[in-house]
LUMGUVO-320598 format. One record per residue (C-alpha): residue number from 1; chain; x, y, z. Coordinates in steps of 0.5 Angstrom, whole numbers. Last residue first. Layout:
N
[NUM, 'A', [X, Y, Z]]
...
END
This chain:
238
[238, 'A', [-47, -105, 6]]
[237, 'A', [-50, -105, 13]]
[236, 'A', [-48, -99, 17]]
[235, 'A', [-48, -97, 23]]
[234, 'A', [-48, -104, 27]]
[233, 'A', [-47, -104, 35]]
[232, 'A', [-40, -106, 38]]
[231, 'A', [-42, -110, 45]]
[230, 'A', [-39, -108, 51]]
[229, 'A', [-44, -107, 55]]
[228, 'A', [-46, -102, 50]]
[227, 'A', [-46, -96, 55]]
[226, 'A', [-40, -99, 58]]
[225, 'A', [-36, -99, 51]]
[224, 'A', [-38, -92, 50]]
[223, 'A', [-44, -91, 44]]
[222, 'A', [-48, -85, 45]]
[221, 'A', [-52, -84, 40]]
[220, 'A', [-53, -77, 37]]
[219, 'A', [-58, -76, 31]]
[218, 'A', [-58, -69, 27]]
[217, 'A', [-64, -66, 25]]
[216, 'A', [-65, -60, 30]]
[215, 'A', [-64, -65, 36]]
[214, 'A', [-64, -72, 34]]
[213, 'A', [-63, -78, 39]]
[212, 'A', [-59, -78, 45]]
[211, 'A', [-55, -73, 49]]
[210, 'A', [-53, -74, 55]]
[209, 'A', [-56, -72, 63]]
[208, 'A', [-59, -81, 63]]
[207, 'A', [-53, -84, 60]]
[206, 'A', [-48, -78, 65]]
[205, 'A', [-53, -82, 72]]
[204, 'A', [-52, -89, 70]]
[203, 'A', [-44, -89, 69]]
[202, 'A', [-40, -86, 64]]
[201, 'A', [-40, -81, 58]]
[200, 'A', [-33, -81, 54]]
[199, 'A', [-36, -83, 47]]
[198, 'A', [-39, -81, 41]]
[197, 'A', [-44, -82, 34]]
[196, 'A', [-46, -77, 30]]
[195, 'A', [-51, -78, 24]]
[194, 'A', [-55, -74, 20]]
[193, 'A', [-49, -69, 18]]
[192, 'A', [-51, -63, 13]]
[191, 'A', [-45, -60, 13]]
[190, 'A', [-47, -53, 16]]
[189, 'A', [-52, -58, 20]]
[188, 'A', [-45, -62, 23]]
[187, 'A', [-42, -55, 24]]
[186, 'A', [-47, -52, 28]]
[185, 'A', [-47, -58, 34]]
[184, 'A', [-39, -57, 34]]
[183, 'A', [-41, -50, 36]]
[182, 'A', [-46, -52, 40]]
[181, 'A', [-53, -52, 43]]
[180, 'A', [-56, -52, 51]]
[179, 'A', [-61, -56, 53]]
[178, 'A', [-58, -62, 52]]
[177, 'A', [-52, -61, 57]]
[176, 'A', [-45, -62, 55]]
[175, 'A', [-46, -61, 48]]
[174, 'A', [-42, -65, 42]]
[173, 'A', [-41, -72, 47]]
[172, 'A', [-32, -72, 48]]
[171, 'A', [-29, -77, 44]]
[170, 'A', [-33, -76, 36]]
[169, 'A', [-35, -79, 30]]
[168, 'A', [-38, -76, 24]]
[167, 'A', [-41, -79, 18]]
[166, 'A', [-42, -77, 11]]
[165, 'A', [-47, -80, 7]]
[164, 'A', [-48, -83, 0]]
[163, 'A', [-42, -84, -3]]
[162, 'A', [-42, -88, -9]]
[161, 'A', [-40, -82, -13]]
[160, 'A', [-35, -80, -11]]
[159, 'A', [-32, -73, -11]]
[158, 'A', [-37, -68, -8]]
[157, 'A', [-37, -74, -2]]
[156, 'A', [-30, -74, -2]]
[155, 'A', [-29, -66, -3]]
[154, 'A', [-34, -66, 4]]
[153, 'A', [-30, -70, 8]]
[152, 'A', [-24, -66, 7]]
[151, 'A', [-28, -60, 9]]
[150, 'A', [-31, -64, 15]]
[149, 'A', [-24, -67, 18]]
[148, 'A', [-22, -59, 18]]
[147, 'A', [-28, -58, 21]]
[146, 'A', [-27, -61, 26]]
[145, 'A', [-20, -59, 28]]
[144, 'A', [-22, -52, 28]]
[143, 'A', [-28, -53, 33]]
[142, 'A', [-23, -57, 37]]
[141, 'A', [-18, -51, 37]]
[140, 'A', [-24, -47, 39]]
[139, 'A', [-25, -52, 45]]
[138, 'A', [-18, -52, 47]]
[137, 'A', [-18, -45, 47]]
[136, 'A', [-24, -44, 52]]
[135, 'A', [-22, -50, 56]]
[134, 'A', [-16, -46, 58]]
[133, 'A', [-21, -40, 60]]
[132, 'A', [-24, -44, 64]]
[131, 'A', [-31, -48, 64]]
[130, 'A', [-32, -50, 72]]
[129, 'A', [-40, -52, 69]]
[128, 'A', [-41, -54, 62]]
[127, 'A', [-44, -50, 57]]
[126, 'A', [-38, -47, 55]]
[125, 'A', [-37, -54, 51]]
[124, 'A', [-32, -60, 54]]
[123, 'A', [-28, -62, 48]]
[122, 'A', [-27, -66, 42]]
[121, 'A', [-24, -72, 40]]
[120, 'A', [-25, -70, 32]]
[119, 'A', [-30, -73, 27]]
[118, 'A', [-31, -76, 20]]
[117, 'A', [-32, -83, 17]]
[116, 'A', [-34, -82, 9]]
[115, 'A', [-40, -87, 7]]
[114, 'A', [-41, -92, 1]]
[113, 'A', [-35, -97, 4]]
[112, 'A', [-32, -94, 7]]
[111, 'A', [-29, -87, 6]]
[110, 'A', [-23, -83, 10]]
[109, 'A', [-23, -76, 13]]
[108, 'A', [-18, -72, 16]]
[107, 'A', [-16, -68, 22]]
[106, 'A', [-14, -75, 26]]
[105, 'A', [-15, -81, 24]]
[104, 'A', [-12, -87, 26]]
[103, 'A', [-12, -93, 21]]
[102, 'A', [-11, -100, 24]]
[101, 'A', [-11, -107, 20]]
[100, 'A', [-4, -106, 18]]
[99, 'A', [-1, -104, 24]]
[98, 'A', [5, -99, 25]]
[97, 'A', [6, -95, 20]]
[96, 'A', [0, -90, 22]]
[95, 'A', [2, -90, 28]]
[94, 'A', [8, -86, 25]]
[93, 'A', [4, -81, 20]]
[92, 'A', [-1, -80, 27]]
[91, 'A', [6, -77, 30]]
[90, 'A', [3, -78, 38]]
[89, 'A', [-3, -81, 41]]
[88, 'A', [1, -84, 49]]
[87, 'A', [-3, -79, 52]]
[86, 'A', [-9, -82, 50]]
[85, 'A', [-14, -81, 57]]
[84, 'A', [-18, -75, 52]]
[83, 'A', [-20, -79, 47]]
[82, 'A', [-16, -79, 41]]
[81, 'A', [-19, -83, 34]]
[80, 'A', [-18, -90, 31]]
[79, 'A', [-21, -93, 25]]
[78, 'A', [-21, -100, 25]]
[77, 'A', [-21, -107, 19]]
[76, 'A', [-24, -113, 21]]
[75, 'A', [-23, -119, 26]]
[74, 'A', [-19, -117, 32]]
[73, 'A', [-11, -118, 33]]
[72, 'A', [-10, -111, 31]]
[71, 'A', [-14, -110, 38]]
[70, 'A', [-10, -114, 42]]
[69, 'A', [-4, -110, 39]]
[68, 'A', [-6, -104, 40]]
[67, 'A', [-7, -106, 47]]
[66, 'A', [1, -109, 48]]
[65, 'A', [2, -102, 43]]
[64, 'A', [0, -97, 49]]
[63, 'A', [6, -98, 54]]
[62, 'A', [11, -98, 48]]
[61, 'A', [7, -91, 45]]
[60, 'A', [6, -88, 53]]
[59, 'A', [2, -86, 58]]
[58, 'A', [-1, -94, 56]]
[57, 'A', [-9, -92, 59]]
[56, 'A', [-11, -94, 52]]
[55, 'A', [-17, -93, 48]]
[54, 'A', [-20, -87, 49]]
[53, 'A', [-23, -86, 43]]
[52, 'A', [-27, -86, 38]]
[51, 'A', [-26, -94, 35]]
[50, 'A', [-30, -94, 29]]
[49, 'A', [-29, -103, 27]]
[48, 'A', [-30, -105, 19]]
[47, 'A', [-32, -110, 15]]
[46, 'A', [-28, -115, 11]]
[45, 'A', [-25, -119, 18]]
[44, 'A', [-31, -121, 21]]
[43, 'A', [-35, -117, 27]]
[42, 'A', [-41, -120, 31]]
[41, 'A', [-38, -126, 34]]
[40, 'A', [-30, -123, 35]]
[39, 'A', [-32, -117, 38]]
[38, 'A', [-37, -120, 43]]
[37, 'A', [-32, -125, 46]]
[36, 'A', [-27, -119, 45]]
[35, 'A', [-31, -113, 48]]
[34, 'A', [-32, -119, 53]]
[33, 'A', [-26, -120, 56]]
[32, 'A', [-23, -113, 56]]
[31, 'A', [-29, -112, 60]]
[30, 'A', [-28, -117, 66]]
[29, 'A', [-33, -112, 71]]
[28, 'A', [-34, -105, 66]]
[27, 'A', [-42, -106, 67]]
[26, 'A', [-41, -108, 75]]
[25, 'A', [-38, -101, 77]]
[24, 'A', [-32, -96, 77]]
[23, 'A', [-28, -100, 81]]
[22, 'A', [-28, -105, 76]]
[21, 'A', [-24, -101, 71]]
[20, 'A', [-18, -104, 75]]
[19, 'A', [-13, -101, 71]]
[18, 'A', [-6, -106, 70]]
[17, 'A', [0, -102, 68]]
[16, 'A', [5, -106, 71]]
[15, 'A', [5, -110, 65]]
[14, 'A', [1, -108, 59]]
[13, 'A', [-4, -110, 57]]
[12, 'A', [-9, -103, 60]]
[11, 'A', [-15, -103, 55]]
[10, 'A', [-20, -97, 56]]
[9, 'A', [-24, -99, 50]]
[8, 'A', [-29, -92, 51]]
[7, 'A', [-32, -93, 44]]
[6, 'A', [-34, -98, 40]]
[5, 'A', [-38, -97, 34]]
[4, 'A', [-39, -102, 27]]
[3, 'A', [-39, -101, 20]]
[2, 'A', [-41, -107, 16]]
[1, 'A', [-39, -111, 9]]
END
């Protein structure tokens, strides 16, 4: 049984909601086609699937059920978390309903395997350029969201004993440049997180300014589908 990560999927079945992503360079050419072909070889149906974000161009749920749908059809068990192009992600009981092989999380936590999942979509950090006002309030609201996922994260942990880790997952990278330091960056070593895995970064010049590797004893891997060539990678073999 294996964890694996994928971010960034940037699906658009439904009809007349075609998104080219090709426009945005060789490594989105055929996508969805190959995050299925490589889906399909790596994953088998009793391991599970982290998907943080940005899955669906759908605007709306109708729209976006073709791509869930796509996805539910996939081997093994996902995890779903809001990336910022999600507009269709409303009433997390009511998706929740919808798909037996889907879970979608939202200020919570779940356990897998010996590990508890974890996270929030995020934001852009202070630190970015052309930060406002307006993204000030909704970086606290993700502060917030953050550690409501943590706290319950952390009961599960103290609760189970076959759990050896919380990890957390993330849309948006926990700083925007990587000089600079967080208030998400703070809450992962509050709780103690070792590992942080996130989307939302594309094209060769963000994977090069991103943060990767560890930085005051946490690790942060960018795993956005383009990143990946559309590959999911293992977190966790159990």
């Amino acid at each position: 049984m294996s964890i694996y990560v994928i971010s960034d999927l940037h699906l658009s079945f439904a009809p007349g909601n075609d998104k080219a992503m090709d426009i945005f360079g060789p490594r989105w050419f055929n996508h969805a086609e190959r995050i299925g072909i490589n889906w399909r070889q790596l994953v088998k149906d009793e391991d599970t699937v982290i998907v943080p974000g940005d899955i669906s161009w759908g605007l709306k749920l109708d729209e976006a059920a073709y791509d869930l749908s796509w996805i539910d059809q996939l081997p093994g068990k996902k995890i779903m978390m809001k990336g910022n192009h999600d507009l269709w992600w409303q009433g997390i009981g009511k998706l929740n309903r919808m798909y037996d092989t889907i879970t979608f999380l939202q200020n919570d936590s779940l356990i897998v395997e010996n590990k508890v999942i974890c996270g929030t979509r995020g934001w852009d950090t202070p630190d970015n350029d052309g930060f406002t006002d307006d993204d000030m309030k909704v970086y606290k609201r993700e502060l917030l969201r953050l550690e409501m996922s943590l706290v319950s994260a952390k009961k599960k942990f103290e609760e189970n004993d076959n759990v050896d880790e919380i990890i957390c997952f993330m849309h948006y990278p926990p700083v925007s440049k990587v000089g600079s330091y967080s208030g998400f960056q703070q809450l992962f070593e509050d709780y103690g997180i070792k590992r942080v895995y996130y989307g939302h970064v594309h094209n060769e010049i963000g994977f090069k300014n991103t943060i990767q590797g560890q930085h005051h004893g946490v690790d942060y891997k960018l795993v956005s589908a383009d990143y990946l060539n559309c590959m999911p990678i293992l977190i966790e073999e159990v």
